[in-house]
N, C-alpha and C positions, 0 to 999 in steps of 0.2 A: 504493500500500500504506500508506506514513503521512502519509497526506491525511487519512483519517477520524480518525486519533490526533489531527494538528496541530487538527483543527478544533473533536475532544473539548476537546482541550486548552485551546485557547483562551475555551474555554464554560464553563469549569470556573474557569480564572482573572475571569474578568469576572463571572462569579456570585458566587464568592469576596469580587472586587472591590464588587460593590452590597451584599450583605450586611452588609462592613465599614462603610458609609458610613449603611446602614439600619435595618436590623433592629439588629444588634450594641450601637449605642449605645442603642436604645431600652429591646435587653432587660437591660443593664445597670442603665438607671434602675429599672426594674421591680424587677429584683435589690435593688438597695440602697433601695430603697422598704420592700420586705417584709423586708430582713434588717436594716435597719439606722432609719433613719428618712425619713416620705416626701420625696421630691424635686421642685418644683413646674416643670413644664415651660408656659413662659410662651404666652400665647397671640399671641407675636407668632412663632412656629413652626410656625404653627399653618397659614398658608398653604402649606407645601411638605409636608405630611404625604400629602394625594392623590400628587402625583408620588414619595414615597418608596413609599408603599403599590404602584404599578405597578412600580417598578424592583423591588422585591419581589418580587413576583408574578412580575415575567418573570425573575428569579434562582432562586425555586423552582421555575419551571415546565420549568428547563432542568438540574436532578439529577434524575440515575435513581428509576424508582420509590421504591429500596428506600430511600434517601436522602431522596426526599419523606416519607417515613413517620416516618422515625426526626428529622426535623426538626420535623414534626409534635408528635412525640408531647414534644418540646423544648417548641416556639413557645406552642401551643396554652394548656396548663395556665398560664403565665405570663401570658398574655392574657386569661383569665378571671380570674385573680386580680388584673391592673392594672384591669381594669373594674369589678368588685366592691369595689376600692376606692377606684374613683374617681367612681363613681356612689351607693353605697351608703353609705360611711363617712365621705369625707370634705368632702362638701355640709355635711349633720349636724350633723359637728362643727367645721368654720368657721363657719359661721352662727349657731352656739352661742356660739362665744368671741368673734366682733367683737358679738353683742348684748348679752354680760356686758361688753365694752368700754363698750360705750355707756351699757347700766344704770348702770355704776360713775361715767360723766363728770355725767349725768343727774340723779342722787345728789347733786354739786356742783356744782350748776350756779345761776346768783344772775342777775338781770334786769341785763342790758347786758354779758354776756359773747359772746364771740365762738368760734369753732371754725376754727382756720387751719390748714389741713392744706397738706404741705410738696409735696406729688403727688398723683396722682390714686386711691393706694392705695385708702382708708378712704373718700373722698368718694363715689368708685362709692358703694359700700354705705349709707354716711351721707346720703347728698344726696335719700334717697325716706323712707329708714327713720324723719330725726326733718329731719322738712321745718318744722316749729317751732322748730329752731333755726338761728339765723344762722350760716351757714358760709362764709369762701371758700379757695378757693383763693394758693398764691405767684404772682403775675406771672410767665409763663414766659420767661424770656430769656436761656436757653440756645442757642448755635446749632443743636445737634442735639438730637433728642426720645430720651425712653426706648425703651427696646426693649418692645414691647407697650405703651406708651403709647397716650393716647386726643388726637387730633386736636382743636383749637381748635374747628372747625365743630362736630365730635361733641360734645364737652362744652357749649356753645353750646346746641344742640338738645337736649341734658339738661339744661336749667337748672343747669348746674356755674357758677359766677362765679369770674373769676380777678379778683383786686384788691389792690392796695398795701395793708395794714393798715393803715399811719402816717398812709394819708388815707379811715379808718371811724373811728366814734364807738364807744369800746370801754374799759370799763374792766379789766375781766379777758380775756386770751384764752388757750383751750385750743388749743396750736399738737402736733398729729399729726405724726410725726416715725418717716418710715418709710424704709428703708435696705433694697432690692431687692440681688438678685447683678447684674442688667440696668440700674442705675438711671447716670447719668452723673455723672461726679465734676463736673461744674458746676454740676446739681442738688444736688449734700450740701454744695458751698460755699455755694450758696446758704440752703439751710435752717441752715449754722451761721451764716451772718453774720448772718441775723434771730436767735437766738435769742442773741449775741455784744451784741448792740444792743439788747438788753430783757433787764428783770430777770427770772428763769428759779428755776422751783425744779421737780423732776421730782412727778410727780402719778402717775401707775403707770405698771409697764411691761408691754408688750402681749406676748402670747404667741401664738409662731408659729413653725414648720418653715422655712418661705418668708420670713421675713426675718433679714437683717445686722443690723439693728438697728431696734431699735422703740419710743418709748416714747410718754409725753403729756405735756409741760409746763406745765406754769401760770405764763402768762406776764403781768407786770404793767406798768402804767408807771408 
């Protein structure tokens, strides 16, 4: 007689269960994306999202119709509104503000200056966008990597350069100075002891949802 209850029961707590580890945090990002301001979910998460999408699916497959519907009529609208803006708005308008970045360096920019970005933030972008400018990378020599970081090989195979400054030919350098929630405190020690060890005046500051801190230095010897 309460075999079928214990069994409801326990289908109901484990649905419960994957919900909370799944959907739950997602749709919160959502929420405070549209109520508040957007949330950047990194693409080193980006691997477990298939196995969350099925534990989903078999948590909703396992409430009552009437229950599928009315989670439905939840899930659904919040799901087209994270894809509408995250396909439609917000491509757009980052690609807008890191090329006003770049215009604005572009603008100051004098023959034997150099572009030293502190990670791999801005170089993705920068490293195709003004392939006419000299750019490298900090020498990575942290023991552990950022979270969505890009791999030595990988950067390698994009023509990224990582290299010491102190041993380039450089009389000004534009050092990129970007501070992630994902990023590791022996990366931002690193980026301040370079900027500790050259004379430093700030040159603008970058605007962005997704970063701690952001700005450009104009760095002299």
């Amino acid at each position: 007689m309460f075999k079928p209850l214990a069994y409801t029961k326990t289908f109901a707590m484990a649905a419960g269960a994957v919900l909370s580890i799944t959907l739950v945090p997602a749709l919160m990002v959502v929420f405070v994306s549209i109520a508040w301001k957007p949330i950047l979910l990194y693409r080193g998460l980006a691997p477990s999202l298939p196995a969350l999408f099925l534990l989903a699916g078999w948590a909703f497959a396992q409430l009552p119709r009437a229950r599928q519907l009315y989670a439905a009529i939840l899930i659904v609208p919040l799901l087209v509104a994270a894809i509408i803006g995250q396909y439609l708005w917000t491509p757009e308008q980052k690609s807008a503000e890191d090329q006003q970045v770049l215009d604005e360096l572009r603008a100051q920019w004098q023959p034997g200056d150099l572009i030293i970005h502190s990670n791999e933030g801005y170089l993705v972008e920068w490293h195709l966008r003004s392939a006419d400018l000299q750019q490298v990378m900090l020498p990575r020599t942290c023991p552990l990597g950022n979270l969505g970081g890009i791999a030595r090989a990988t950067r390698e195979a994009l023509g990224m350069v990582d290299a010491d400054p102190d041993t380039l030919s450089w009389r000004r350098a534009w050092f990129v100075y970007l501070v992630f929630p994902t990023i590791t405190q022996c990366d931002v020690d690193m980026a301040d002891t370079f900027l500790a060890t050259h004379p430093h005046r700030l040159a603008f500051a970058i605007r962005g949802d997704e970063f701690v801190e952001a700005n450009i230095w104009l760095v002299t010897r």
